[in-house]
C-alpha positions as CSV (number, residue, x, y, z in Angstrom):
1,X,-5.7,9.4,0.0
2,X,-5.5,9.2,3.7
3,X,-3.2,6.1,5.8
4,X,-6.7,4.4,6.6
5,X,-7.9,4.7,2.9
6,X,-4.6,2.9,1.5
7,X,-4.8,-0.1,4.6
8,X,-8.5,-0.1,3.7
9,X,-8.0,-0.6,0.2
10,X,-5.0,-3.4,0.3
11,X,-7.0,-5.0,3.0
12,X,-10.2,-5.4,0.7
13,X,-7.6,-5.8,-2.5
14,X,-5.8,-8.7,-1.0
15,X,-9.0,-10.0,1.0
16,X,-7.4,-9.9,4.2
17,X,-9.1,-10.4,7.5
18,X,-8.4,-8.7,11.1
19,X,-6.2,-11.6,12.3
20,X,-4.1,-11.3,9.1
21,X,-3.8,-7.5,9.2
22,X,-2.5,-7.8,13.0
23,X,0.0,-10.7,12.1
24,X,1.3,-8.1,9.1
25,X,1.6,-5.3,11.1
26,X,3.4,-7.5,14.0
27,X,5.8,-8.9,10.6
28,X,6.6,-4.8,10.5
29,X,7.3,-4.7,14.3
30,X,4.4,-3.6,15.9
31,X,1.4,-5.5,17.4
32,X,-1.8,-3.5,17.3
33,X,-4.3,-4.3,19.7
34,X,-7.9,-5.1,18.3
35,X,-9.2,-1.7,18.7
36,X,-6.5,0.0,17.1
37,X,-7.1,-2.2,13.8
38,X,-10.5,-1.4,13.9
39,X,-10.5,1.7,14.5
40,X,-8.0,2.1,12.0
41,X,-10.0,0.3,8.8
42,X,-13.5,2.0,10.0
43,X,-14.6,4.4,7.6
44,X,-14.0,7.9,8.2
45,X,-17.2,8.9,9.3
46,X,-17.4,6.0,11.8
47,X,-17.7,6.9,15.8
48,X,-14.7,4.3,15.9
49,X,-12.5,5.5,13.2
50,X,-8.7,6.7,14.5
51,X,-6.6,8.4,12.2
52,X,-3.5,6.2,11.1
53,X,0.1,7.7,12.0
54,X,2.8,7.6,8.7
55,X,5.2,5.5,11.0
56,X,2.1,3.1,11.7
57,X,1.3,2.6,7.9
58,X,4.9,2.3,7.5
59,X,5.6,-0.3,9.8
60,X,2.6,-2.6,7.9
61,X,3.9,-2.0,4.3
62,X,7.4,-3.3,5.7
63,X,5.3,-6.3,7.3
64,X,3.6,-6.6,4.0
65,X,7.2,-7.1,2.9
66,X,8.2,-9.4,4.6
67,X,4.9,-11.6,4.4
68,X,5.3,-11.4,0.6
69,X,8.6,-12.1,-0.1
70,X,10.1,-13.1,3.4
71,X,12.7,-11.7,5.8
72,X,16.1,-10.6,4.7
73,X,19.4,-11.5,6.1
74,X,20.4,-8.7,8.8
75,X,19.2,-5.6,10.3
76,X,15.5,-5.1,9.1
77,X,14.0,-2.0,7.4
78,X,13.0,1.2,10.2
79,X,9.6,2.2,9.5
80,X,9.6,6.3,7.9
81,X,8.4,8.8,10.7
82,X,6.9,10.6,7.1
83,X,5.5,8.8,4.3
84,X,4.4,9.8,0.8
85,X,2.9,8.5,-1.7
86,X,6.0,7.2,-3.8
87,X,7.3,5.3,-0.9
88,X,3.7,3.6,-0.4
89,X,4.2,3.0,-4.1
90,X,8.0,1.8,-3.8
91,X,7.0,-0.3,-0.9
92,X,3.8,-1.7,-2.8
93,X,6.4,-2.8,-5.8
94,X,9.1,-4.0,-3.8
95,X,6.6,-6.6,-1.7
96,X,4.7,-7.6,-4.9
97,X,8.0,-8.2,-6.5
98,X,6.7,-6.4,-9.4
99,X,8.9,-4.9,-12.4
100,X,7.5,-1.9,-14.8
101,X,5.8,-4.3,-16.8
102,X,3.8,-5.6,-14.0
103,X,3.1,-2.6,-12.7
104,X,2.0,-1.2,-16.3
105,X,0.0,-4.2,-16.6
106,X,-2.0,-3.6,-13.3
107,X,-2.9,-0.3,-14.1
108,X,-4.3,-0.3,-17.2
109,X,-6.6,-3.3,-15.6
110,X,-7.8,-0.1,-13.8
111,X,-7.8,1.2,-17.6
112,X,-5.6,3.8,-16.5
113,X,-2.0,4.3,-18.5
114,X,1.0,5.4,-17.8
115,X,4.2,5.3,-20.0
116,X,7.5,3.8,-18.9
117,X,9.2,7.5,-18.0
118,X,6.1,8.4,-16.3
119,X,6.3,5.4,-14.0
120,X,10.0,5.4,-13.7
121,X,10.0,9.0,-12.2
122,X,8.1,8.2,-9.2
123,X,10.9,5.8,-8.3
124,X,13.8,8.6,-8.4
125,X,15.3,10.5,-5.2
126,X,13.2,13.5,-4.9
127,X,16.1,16.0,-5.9
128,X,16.6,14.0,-9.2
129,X,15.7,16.5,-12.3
130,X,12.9,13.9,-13.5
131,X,11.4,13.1,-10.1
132,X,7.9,13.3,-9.3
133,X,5.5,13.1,-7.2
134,X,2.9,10.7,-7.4
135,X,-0.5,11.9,-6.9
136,X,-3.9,10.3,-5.4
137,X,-5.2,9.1,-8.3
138,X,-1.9,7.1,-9.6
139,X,-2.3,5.6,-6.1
140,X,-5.6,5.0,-5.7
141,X,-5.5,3.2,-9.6
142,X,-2.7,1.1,-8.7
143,X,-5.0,-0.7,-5.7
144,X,-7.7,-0.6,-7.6
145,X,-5.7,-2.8,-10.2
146,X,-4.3,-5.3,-7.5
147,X,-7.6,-5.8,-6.5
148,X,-8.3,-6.1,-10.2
149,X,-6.0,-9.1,-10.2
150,X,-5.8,-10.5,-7.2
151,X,-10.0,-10.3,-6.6
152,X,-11.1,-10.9,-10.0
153,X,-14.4,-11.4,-9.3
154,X,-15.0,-8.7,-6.7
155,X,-16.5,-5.6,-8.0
156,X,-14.0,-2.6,-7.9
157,X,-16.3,0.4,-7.1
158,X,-16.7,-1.6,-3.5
159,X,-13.6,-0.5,-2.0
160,X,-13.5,2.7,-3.2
């Protein structure tokens, strides 16, 4: 999954519009112009589409944060110059607040399972013996089961 595919996807999970996507990203410390949104949610195939940068995706997961859960006292988070996907994920839990129960629970809404050790290695440091990585499809699952929960009634082939 690309940067644009995993804003596209929490966009349509959490049914956010333009104006609430630019206040995240402006939560994370940066204030996209118009354009730039839109050019970043346009499809890939789109004359308008623009490529999102790690540090860009970054800085809206820590906005995403922060409009979940609120700022903390002190210095705030510095957006990663490289992401992966287990920091999307660790980022994903951390705003949502959820605990490996909750996160269990919104995959297998996306009737996809993982076990407790499976899910607890892609929240290691990557030189731990039982890290690993986590691939497109644990991802791509995981939205798909937000928007699951927090779009019942949307179908979930849409955002795909």
């Amino acid at each position: 999954m690309t940067n644009n595919d995993v804003l596209r996807r929490l966009r349509y999970a959490f049914d956010y519009n333009n104006s609430t996507m630019s206040d995240i990203m402006a939560l994370g410390g940066q204030t996209p112009s118009r354009e730039q949104m839109i050019s970043w949610l346009s499809k890939d195939d789109d004359s308008e589409f623009g490529a999102m940068a790690d540090v860009d995706l970054a800085r809206f997961l820590n906005g995403l944060i922060i409009h979940k859960r609120g700022r903390k006292d002190g210095p705030q988070a510095e957006p990663e110059q490289r992401l992966n996907h287990n920091i999307i994920f660790r980022k994903l839990k951390i705003a949502l607040d959820f605990k490996d129960d909750d996160i269990m629970a919104v995959m297998a809404l996306a009737d996809f399972r993982l076990s407790k050790p499976e899910l607890s290695a892609f929240f290691r440091r990557a030189d731990h013996k039982h890290f690993r990585a986590c691939q497109d499809q644990v991802l791509r699952n995981f939205i798909k089961g937000l928007q699951l929960k927090y779009r019942p009634g949307s179908n979930a082939e849409i955002a795909e």
